[in-house]
C-alpha positions in Angstrom: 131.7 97.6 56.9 129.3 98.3 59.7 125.9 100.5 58.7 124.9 103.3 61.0 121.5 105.0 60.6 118.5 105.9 62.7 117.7 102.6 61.2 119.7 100.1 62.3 123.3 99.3 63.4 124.7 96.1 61.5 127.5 95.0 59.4 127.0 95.6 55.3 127.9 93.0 52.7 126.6 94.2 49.6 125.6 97.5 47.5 124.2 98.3 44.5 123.7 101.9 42.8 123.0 103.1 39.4 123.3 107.1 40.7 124.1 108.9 44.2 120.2 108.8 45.2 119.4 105.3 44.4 121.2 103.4 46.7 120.3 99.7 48.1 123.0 98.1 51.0 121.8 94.4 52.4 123.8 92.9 55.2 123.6 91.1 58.7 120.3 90.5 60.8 118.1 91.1 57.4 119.4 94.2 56.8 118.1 95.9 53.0 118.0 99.4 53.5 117.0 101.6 50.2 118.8 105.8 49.9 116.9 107.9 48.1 119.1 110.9 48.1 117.4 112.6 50.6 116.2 109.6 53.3 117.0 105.9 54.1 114.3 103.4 54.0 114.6 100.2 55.7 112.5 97.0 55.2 111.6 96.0 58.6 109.9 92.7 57.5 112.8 91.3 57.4 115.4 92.9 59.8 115.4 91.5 63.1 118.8 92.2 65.9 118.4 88.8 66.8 118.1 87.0 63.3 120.4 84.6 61.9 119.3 86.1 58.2 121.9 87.3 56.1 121.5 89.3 52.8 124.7 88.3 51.0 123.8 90.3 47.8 121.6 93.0 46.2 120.7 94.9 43.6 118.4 97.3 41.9 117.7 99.0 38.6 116.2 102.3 40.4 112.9 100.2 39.4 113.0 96.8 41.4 115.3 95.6 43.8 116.6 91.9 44.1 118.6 90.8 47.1 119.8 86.9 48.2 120.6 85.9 51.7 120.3 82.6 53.7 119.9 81.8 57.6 120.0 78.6 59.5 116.5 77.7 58.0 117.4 78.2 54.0 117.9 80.4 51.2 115.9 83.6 50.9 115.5 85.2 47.6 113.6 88.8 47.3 112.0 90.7 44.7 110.3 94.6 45.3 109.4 97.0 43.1 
């Protein structure tokens, strides 16, 4: 599934939700990108159009957010609150 916002443009493989305004996609080129209900929020420290970085996975509890990806230098694992 491809991702369009004024954030970004890449392809989406994973969501997790626990309502309609608490969203979190990860995907291609670093993409984690966090709905509120009202806005997106991207994380930009790690989305790059040129990166090899891949978040396969994520999720959140509304409260922290966990996401798991790998690029052509190892595994990346990330925790936010």
């Amino acid at each position: 599934m491809l991702f369009r916002s004024s954030y970004t443009n890449a392809y989406m493989f994973g969501v997790s939700s626990t309502a309609w305004n608490n969203i979190l996609v990860c995907g291609a080129f670093g993409l984690l990108a966090y709905f509120d209900g009202e806005k997106w929020k991207g994380y930009p420290d790690f989305f790059a159009p040129n990166s090899s970085l891949t978040f396969n996975n994520a999720w959140t509890s509304g409260r922290e957010l966990f996401a798991v990806g790998e690029d052509d230098q190892g595994a990346y694992f990330v925790h936010g609150k």
